[in-house]
C-alpha positions in Angstrom: -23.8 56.2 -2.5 -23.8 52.6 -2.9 -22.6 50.1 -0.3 -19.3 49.1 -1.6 -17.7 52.7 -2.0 -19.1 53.2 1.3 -17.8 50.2 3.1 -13.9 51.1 1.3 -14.3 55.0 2.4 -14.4 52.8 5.8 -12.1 50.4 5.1 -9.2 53.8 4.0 -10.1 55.6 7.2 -9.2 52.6 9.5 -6.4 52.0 7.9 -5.4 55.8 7.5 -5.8 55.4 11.2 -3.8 52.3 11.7 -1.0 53.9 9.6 -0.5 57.0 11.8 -0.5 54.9 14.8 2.5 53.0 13.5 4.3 55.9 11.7 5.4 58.0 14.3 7.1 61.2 13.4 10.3 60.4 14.9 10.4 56.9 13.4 11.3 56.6 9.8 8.9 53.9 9.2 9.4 51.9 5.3 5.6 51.6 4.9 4.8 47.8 2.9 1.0 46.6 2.0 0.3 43.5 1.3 -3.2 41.7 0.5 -1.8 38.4 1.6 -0.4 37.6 5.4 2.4 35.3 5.9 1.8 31.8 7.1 4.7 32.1 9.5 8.5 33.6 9.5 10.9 31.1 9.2 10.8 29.0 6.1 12.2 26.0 6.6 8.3 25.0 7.8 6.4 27.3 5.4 5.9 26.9 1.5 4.8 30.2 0.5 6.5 32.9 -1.4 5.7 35.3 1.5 6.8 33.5 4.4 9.8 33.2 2.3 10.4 36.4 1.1 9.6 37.4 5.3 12.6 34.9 6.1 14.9 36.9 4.1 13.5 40.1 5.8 14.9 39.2 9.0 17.7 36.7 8.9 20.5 36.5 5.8 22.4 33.1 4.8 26.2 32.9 4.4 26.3 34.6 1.2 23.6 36.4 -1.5 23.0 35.9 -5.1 22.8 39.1 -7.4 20.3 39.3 -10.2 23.9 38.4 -12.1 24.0 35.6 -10.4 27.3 36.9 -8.2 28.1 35.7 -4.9 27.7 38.2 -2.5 29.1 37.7 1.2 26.8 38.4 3.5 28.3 36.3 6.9 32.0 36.0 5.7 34.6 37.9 4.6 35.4 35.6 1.8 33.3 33.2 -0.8 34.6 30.1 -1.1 36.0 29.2 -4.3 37.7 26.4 -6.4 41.1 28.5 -6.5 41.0 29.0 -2.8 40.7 25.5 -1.8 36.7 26.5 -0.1 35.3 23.7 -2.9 36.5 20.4 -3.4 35.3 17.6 -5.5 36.6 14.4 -3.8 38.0 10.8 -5.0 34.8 9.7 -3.2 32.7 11.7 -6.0 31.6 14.1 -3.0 31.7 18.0 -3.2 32.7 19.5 -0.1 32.4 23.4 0.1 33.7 25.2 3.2 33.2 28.9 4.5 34.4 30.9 7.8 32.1 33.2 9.5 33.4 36.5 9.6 34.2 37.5 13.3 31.8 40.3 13.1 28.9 38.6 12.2 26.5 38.2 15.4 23.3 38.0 16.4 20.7 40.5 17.3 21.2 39.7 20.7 25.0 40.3 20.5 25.8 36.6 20.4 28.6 35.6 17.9 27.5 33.8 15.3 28.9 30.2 14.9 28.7 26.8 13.3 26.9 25.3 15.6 23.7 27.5 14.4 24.3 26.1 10.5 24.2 23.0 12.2 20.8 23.3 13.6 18.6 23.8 10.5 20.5 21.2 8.7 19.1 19.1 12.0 16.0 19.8 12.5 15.4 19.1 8.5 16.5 15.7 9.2 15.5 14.6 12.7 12.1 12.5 10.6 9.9 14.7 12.7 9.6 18.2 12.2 7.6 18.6 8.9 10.5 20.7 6.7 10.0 21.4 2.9 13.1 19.3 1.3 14.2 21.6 -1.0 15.0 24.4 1.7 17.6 22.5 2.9 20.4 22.4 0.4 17.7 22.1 -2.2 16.8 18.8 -1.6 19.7 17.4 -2.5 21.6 14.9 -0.1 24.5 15.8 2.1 25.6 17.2 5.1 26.5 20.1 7.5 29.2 20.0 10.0 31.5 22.0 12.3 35.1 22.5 10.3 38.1 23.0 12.3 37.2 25.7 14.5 33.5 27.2 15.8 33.5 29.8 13.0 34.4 27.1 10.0 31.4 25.6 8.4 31.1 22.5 6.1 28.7 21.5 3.7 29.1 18.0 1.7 27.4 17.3 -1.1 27.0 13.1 -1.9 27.8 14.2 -5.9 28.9 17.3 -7.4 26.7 20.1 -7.5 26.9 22.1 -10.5 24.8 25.0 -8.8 26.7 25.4 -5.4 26.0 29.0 -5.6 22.6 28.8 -4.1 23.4 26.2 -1.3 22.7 29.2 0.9 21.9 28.5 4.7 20.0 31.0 6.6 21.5 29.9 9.9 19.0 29.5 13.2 20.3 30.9 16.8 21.3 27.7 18.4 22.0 29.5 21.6 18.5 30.4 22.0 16.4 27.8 20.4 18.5 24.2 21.0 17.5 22.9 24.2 14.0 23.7 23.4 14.1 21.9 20.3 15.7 18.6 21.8 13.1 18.6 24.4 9.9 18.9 22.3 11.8 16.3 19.7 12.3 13.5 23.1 8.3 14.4 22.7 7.8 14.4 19.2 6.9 17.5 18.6 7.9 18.6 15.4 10.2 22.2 14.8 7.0 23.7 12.7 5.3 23.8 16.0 7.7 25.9 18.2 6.6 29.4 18.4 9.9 30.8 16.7 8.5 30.3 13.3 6.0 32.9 14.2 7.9 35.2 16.5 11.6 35.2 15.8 12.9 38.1 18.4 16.5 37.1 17.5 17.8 37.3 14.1 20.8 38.5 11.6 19.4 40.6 9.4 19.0 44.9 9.4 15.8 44.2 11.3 14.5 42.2 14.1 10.9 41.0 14.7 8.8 43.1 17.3 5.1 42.5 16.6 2.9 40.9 14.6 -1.1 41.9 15.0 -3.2 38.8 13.2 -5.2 40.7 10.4 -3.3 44.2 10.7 0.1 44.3 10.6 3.4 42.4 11.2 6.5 45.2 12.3 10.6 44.5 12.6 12.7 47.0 14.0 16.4 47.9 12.9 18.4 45.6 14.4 21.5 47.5 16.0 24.3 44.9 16.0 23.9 44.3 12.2 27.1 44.9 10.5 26.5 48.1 8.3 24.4 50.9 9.0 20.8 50.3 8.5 18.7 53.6 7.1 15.3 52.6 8.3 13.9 52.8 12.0 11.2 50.1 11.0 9.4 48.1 8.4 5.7 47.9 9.1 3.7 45.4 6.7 0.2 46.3 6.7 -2.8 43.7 5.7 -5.8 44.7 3.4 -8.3 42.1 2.5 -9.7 44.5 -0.1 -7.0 45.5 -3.0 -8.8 48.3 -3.8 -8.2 49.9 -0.2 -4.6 48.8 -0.7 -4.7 51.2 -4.3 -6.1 54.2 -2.2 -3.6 53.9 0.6 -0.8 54.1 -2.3 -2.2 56.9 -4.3 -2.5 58.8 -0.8 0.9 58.3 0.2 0.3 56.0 3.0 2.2 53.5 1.5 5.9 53.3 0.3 5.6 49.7 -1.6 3.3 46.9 -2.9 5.0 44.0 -4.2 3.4 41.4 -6.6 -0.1 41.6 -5.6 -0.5 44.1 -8.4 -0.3 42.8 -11.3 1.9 44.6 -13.7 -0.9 46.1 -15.7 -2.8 47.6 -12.9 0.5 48.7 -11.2 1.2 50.5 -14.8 -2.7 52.5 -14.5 -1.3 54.1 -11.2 1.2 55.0 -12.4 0.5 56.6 -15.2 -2.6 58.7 -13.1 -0.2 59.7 -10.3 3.0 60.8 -10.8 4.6 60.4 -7.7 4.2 57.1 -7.8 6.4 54.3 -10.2 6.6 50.6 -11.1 9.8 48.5 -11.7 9.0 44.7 -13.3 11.3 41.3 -13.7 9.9 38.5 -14.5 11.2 35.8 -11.7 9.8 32.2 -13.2 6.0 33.1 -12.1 3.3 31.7 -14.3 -0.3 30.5 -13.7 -1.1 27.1 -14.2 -3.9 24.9 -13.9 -3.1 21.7 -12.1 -5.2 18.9 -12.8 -6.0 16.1 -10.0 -4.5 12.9 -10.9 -5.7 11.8 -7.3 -8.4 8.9 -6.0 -10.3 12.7 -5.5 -9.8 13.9 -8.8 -12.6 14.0 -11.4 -12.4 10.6 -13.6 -12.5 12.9 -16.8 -9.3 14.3 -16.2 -7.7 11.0 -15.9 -8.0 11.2 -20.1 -5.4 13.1 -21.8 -7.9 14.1 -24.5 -9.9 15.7 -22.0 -6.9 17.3 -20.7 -6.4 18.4 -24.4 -9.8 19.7 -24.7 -9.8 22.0 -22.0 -5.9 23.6 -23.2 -7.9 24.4 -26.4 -10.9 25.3 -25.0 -8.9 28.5 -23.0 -7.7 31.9 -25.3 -4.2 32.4 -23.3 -3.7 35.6 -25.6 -6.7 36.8 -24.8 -6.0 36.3 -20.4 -2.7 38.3 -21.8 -4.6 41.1 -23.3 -7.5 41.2 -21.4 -6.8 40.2 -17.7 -3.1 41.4 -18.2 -3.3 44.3 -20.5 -0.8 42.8 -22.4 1.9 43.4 -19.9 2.3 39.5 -19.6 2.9 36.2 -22.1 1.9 33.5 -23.4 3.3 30.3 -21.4 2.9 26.6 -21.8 6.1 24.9 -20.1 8.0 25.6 -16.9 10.6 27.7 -18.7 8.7 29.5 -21.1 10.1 32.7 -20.7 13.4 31.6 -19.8 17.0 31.0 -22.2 15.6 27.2 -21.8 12.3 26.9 -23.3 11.9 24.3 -25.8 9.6 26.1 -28.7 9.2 22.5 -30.0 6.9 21.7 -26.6 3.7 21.2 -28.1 0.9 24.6 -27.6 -2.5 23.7 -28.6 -4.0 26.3 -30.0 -7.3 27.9 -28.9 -10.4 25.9 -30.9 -13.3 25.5 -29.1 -15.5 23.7 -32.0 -12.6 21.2 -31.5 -12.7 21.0 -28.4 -16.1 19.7 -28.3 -15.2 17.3 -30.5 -12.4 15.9 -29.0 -14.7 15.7 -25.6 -17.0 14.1 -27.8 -14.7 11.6 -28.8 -13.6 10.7 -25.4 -17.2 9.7 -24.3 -18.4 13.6 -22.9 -20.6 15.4 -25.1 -23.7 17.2 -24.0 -27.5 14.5 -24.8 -30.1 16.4 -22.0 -29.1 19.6 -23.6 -28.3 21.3 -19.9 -25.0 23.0 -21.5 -22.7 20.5 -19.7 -21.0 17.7 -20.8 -22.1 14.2 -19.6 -20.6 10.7 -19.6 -21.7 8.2 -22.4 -19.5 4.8 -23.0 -16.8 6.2 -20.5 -14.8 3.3 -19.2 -15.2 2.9 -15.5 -17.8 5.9 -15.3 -21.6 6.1 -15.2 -23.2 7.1 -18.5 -24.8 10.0 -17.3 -21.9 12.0 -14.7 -21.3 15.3 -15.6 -18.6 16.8 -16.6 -18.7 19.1 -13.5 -15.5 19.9 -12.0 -14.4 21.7 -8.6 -11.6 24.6 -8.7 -9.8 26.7 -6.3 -7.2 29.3 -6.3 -5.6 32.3 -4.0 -8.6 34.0 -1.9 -5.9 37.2 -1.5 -4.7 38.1 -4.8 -7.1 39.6 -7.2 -5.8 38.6 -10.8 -5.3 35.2 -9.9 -9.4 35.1 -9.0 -10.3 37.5 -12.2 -8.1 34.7 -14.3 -10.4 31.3 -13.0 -13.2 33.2 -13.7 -12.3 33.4 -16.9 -11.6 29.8 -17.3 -14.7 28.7 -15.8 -16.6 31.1 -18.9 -14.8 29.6 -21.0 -14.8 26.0 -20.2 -18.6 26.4 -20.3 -18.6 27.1 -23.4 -17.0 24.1 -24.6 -19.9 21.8 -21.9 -17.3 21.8 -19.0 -19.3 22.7 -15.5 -16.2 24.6 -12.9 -17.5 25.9 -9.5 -14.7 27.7 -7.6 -13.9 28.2 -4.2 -11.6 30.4 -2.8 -8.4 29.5 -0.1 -5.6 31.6 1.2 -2.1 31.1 -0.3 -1.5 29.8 3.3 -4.5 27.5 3.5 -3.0 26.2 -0.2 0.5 25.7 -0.2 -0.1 24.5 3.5 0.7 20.8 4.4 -1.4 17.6 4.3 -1.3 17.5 8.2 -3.1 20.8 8.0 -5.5 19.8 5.8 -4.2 21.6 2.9 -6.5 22.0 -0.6 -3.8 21.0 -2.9 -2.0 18.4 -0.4 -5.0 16.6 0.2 -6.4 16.7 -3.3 -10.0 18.5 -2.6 -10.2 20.4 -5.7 -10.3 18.7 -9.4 -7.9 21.5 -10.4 -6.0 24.7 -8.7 -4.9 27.6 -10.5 -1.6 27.8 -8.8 1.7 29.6 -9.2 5.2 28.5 -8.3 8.1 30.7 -8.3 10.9 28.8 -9.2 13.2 31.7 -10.2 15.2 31.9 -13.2 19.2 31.8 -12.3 19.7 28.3 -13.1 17.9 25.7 -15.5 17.8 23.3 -12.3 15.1 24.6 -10.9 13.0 23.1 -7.8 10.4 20.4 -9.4 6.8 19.9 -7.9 6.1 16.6 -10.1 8.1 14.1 -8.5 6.2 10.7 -8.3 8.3 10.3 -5.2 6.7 13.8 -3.3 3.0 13.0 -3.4 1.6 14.6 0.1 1.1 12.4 2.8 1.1 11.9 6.3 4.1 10.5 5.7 5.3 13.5 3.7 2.8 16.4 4.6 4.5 18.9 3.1 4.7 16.7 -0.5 4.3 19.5 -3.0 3.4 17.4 -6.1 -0.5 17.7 -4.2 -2.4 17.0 -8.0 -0.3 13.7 -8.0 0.9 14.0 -11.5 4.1 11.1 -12.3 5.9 10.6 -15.1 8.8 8.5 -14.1 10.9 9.5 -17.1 10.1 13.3 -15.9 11.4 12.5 -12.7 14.7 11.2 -13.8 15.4 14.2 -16.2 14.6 16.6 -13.4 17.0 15.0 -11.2 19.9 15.0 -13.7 19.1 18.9 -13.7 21.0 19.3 -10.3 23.8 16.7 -10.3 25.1 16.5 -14.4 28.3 18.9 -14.8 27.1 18.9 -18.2 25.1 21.5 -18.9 24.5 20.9 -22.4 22.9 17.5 -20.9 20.9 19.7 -18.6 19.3 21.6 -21.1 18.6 18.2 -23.1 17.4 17.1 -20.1 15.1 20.2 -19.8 13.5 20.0 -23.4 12.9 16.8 -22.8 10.5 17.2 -19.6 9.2 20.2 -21.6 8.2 17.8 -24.2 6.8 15.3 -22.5 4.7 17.4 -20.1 3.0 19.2 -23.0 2.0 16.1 -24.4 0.9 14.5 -20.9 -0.9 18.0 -20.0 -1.2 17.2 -16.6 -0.9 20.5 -15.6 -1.9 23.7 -18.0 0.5 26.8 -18.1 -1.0 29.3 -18.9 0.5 33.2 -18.6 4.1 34.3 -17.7 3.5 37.0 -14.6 5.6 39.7 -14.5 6.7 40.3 -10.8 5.6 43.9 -9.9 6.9 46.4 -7.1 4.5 49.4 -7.3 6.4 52.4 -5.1 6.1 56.3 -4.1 9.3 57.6 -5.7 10.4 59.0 -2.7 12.0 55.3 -1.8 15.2 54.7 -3.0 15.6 51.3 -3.5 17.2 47.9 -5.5 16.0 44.8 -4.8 17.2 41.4 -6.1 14.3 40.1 -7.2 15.1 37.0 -9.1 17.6 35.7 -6.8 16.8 32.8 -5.2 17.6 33.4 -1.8 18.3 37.3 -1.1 15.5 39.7 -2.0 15.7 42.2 0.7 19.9 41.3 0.0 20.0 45.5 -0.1 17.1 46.9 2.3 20.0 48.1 5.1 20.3 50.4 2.3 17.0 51.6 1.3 15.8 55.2 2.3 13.7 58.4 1.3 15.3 60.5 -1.2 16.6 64.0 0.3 
């Protein structure tokens, strides 16, 4: 027997272990596995999808989104509206939306619910200290968050109109509990990313409420019994796997109820169709791979040159990472809403021509003389004759496909004299922030295969580009890390959230889409589909491409009778 089947026959029997310690009999236990852990739990701090997604878990805003794109109240009885008076455009050019927390909406702990704990995050996003991504607070756009007219009224003021209100959800914070420890660690300047809640929220609003979290294992919430509608579920373990295969055996042995989105579709659809107890639903939620290139003082010099940039688009077989890596349960991308009603099919796609290639690095100044099968310098403006064309890569350490997809790259841009060596980081150690030393934030790579999930409800999506959002101490959690800028991007984009037009926001939009493929500062590459592999026992719905409720129906979710 060789080591590796060895050491996962190991790696299943602790787990197997693990699992029976945490699903007792008398529990009914909604069993999740994940290769990835969370960076923290509340994710005002945090800009990864799971830390996200584990907000959402525990906590609900004022209202939900359904894959329809309907309101759903989740706090109040009633969404506010521009027939009932809850949204007003002003003289002044300001929007101001108001809602009224229902009466029966409390806290874990018993604890009504009030303004005051809308307040709070809307605070601590703007107190200059704590490090808060901008576009989780009323996504990014400027305004404010007040008390109304009683404790229970909330509201939110937009500078200009927002054509998206919808998703100016707030998942509220329990100022009761976590206010006059805030204030004092601010009089200190100690930022709200450092307070222990992120990590161990033991009040909440949600059907469950945080009880343990086990570094490397697992991360448990219990039902929470003051939520407002029955909640099936005892508890909802998460268990951790750094190997994805041991993650496969636990779900073909039952162990498991769910995976979601570290399989990707493809694989998901081979379990499926060797066991049949087991299914696969897909949506496809904004998700793509891209290649960022490093615009930074860090960044390789050769990237600097669109042509090189051009070069390595051509120099990479997207159809083939669709029907090879993805079985052809995936698409071709090459904008940030390919896949979506507004792509722009005129955005240029280069197609794949490696000869060419070649010759367009040739005609930049990089073109193989030693005959060592990479690329070197000759006449390159501002660069030694002689530097090779050797760049440095990273992506996610803890999900498979995105590691099987830079391989591929790297072959590939070999081929055409382009050197890649790769190391591997966690999502967390990633999308983290440049005070943490993050990869991406502090530009240590020449290029990251990276993935954003922007969602597809509305054509004014979040935008990572902005000139304006370059990470810095100043602005740790910046997410444009490859310090790409286009100033005529960046106005475009920011028309996508304040025009009422929305004929001029999808002009707007095939504009960017335009200019981006032409400046091909980053490379998209493959539309993901997001996949939740599960043991048809679980009944289940899920909102996956809203873009603040997926868990909006988990009170709900049970075994089948």
């Amino acid at each position: 027997m060789s080591r590796r089947p060895l050491l996962l026959i190991v790696l299943l029997l602790c787990a197997l272990a693990a699992g029976n310690v945490l699903a007792q009999d008398d529990l009914r236990v909604l069993r999740l596995g994940y290769t990835e852990e969370p960076d923290m739990l509340v994710d005002y701090t945090s800009n990864t999808l799971l830390g996200w997604s584990m907000f959402r878990l525990h906590s609900q805003p004022q209202w939900g989104t359904t894959q329809q794109q309907e309101i759903v109240p989740l706090l109040i009885d009633e969404a506010p509206s521009y027939d009932n008076g809850g949204i007003v455009i002003t003289d002044e050019g300001t929007q101001v939306i108001k809602f009224t927390i229902a009466d029966w909406a409390v806290w874990s702990d018993g604890t009504p619910i009030t303004a005051a704990d809308f307040v709070l995050p809307y605070e601590i996003a703007n107190d200059g200290v704590s490090q808060v991504l901008a576009f989780r607070m009323l996504g990014g756009l400027a305004g404010s968050v007040a008390q109304g007219e009683t404790e229970k009224d909330v509201v939110v003021t937009f500078d200009a109109p927002n054509p998206d209100w919808q998703y100016a959800a707030i998942v509220p914070l329990p100022n009761h509990i976590l206010r006059e420890g805030y204030e004092a660690d601010l009089a200190n300047g100690i930022g709200f990313e450092l307070n222990s809640w992120v990590r161990q929220p033991t009040v909440s609003n949600g059907p469950f409420v945080f009880a343990e979290w086990v570094t490397g294992s697992y991360l448990r919430f219990v039902k929470n019994q003051n939520y407002w509608k029955d909640v099936w579920f005892d508890e909802v373990v998460l268990n951790f796997y750094s190997d994805v295969s041991v993650l496969e055996q636990l779900m073909v042995a039952g162990e498991l109820d769910m995976t979601r989105y570290i399989l990707p579709a493809s694989r998901a659809a081979e379990l499926v169709a060797a066991n049949d107890f087991l299914d696969v639903r897909t949506s496809f939620g904004g998700v793509r791979l891209e290649l960022e290139y490093n615009q930074g003082p860090n960044g390789h010099p050769a990237l600097k040159d669109q042509r090189v940039r051009h070069a390595m688009s051509m120099g990479i077989d997207r159809q083939f990472m669709v029907d090879e890596i993805y079985n052809g349960i995936a698409e071709v991308a090459n904008t940030w809403w390919a896949g979506t009603p507004w792509y722009n099919p005129d955005a240029l796609m280069l197609p794949f021509d490696p000869a060419g290639a070649v010759e367009l690095l040739r005609e930049a100044g990089w073109y193989d003389e030693d005959g060592d099968g990479v690329a070197e310098a000759h006449g390159v403006d501002g660069v030694e004759d002689g530097l090779p064309l050797e760049i440095t890569a990273t992506t996610y350490a803890d999900i498979q496909h995105y590691q099987d997809s830079l391989l591929y790259v790297q072959d590939v841009l070999a081929d055409i004299g382009i050197k890649m060596n790769i190391t591997l980081h966690t999502i967390a150690e990633i999308h983290g922030s440049f005070t943490n030393n993050s990869p991406l934030a502090t530009g240590q790579y020449d290029a990251y295969l990276v993935a954003w999930v922007p969602g597809v409800a509305t054509v004014a999506t979040f935008g990572p580009y902005y000139c304006t959002d370059i990470p810095s101490e100043a602005n740790p959690f910046g997410l444009n890390g490859p310090q790409i800028c286009n100033e005529r991007v960046d106005e475009l984009w920011t028309s996508l959230s304040v025009s009422l037009d929305q004929a001029e926001r999808e002009a707007a939009a095939d504009e960017i889409q335009v200019l981006m493929a032409e400046d091909l500062y980053t490379q998209y590459l493959v539309n993901i589909l997001y996949a939740a592999t599960y043991n048809k026992r679980l009944v289940w719905e899920a909102s996956d491409v809203s873009d603040f409720t997926p868990w909006l129906n988990i009170a709900d979710w049970h075994y089948e009778e």
